[in-house]
LOLUMZA-805617 format. One record per residue (C-alpha): residue number from 1; residue in three letters; chain; x, y, z. Coordinates in Angstrom, 3 decimals. Example, Ala and Ser with C-alpha at 12.3 -4.5 7.8 and 13.67 -1.06 7.14 Angstrom:
<rs>
<drentor=1&zanu=ALA&markol=A&xx=12.300&yy=-4.500&zz=7.800>
<drentor=2&zanu=SER&markol=A&xx=13.670&yy=-1.060&zz=7.140>
</rs>
This chain:
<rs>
<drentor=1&zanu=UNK&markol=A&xx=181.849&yy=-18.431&zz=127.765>
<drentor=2&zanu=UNK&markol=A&xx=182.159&yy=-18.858&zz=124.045>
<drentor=3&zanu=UNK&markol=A&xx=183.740&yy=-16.465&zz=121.945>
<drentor=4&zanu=UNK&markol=A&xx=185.264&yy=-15.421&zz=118.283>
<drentor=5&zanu=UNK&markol=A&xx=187.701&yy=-18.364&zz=117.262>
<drentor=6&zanu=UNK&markol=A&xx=191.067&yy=-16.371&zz=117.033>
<drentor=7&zanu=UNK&markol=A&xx=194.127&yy=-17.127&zz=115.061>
<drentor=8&zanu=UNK&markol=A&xx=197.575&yy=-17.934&zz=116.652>
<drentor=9&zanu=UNK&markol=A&xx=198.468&yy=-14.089&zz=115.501>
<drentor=10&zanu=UNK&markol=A&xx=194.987&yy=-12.844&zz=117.081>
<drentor=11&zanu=UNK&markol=A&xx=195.600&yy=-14.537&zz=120.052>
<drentor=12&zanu=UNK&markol=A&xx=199.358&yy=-13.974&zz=120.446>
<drentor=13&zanu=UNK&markol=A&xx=198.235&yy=-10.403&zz=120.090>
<drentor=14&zanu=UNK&markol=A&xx=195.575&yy=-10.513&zz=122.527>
<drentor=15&zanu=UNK&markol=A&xx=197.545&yy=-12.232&zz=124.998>
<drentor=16&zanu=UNK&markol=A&xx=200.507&yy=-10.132&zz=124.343>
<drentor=17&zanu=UNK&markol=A&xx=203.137&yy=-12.641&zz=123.972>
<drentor=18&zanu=UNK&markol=A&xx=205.099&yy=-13.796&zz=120.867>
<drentor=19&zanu=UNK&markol=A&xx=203.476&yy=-16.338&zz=118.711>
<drentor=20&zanu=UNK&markol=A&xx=206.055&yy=-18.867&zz=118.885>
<drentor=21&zanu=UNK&markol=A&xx=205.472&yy=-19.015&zz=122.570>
<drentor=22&zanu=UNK&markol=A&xx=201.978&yy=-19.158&zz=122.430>
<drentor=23&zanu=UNK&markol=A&xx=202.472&yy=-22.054&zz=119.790>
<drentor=24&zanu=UNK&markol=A&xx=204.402&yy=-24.003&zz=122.520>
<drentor=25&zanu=UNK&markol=A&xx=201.967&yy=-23.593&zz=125.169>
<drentor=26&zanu=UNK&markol=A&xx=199.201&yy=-24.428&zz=123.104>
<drentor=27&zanu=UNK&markol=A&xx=201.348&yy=-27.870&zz=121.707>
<drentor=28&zanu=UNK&markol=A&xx=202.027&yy=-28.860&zz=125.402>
<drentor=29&zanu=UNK&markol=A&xx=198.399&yy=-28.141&zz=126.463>
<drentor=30&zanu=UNK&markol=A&xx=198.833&yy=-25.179&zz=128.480>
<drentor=31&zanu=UNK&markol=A&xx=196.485&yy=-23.081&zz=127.141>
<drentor=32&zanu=UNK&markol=A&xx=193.043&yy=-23.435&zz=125.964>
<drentor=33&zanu=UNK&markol=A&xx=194.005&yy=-24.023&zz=121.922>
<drentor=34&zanu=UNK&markol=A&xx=192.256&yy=-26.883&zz=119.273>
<drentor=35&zanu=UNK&markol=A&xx=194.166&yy=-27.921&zz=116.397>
<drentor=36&zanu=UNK&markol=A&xx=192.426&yy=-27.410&zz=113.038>
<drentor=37&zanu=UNK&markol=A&xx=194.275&yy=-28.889&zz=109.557>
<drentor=38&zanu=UNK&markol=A&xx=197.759&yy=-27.887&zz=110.974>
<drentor=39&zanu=UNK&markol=A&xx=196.565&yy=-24.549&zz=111.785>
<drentor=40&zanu=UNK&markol=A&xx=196.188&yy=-23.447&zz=115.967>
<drentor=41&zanu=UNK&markol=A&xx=192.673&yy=-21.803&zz=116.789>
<drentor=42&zanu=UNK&markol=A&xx=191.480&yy=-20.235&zz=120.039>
<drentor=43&zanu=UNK&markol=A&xx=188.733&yy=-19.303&zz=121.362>
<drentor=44&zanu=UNK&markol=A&xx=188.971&yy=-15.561&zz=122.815>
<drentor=45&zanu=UNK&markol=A&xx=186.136&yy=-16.535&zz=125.507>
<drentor=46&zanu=UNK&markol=A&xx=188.160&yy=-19.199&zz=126.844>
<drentor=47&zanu=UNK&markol=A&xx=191.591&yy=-17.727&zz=126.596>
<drentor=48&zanu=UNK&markol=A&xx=189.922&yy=-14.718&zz=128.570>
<drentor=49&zanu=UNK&markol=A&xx=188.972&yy=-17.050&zz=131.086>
<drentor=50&zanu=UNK&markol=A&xx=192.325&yy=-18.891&zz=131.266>
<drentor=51&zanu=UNK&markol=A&xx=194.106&yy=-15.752&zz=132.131>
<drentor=52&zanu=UNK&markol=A&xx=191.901&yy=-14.390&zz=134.729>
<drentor=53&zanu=UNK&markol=A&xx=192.175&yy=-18.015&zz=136.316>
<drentor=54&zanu=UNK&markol=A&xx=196.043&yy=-17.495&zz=135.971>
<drentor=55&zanu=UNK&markol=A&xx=195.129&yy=-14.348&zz=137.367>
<drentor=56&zanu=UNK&markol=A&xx=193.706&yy=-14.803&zz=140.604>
<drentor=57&zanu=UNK&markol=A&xx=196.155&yy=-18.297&zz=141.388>
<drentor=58&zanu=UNK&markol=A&xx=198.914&yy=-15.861&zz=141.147>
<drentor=59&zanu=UNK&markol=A&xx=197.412&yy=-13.384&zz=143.367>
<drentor=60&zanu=UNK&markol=A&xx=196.338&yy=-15.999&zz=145.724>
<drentor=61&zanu=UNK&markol=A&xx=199.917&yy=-17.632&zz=145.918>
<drentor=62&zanu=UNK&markol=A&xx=201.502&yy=-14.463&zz=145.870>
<drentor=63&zanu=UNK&markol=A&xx=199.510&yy=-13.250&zz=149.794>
<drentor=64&zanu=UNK&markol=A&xx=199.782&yy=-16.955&zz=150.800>
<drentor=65&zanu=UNK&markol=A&xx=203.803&yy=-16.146&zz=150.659>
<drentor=66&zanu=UNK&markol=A&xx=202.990&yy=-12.770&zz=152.150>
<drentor=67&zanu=UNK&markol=A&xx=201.544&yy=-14.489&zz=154.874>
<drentor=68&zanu=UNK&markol=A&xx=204.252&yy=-16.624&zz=155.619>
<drentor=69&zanu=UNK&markol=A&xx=206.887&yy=-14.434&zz=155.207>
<drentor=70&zanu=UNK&markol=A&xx=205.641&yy=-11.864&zz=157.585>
<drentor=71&zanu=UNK&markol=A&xx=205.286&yy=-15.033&zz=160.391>
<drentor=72&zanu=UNK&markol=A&xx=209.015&yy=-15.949&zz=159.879>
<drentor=73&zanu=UNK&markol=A&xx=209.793&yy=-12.419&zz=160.057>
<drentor=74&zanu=UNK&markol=A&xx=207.865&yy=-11.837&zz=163.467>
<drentor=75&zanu=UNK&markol=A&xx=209.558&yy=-14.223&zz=164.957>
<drentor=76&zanu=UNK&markol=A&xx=213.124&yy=-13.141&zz=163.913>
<drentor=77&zanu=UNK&markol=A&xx=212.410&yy=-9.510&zz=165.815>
</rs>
């Protein structure tokens, strides 16, 4: 869903990360970014979305290695 168009401040603010890191990300296509002039611009809709996807991958790897680590640790007993 589109949103305001943020500068690399905004969003570094937003995302709550310094601005030279979100610089790098956006320069290695990491996250959601489009290049104006020389100037980085996001869009606060997509960078929303990007970190609720991050989100939930996390959460989902994080109880997949739950799961396995309470199998190896059944067995051990």
């Amino acid at each position: 869903m589109p949103g305001d168009i943020l500068t690399l401040q905004q969003a570094s603010e937003l995302l709550k990360i310094d601005a030279d890191t979100l610089r790098v990300l956006a320069r290695h296509g990491k996250v959601p970014a489009m290049k104006v002039g020389r100037q980085w611009r996001f869009d606060e809709g997509l960078l929303r979305e990007w970190v609720r996807e991050r989100s939930l991958d996390f959460l989902v790897s994080t109880e997949g290695s739950r799961a396995r680590g309470s199998v190896a640790t059944k067995g051990r007993r």
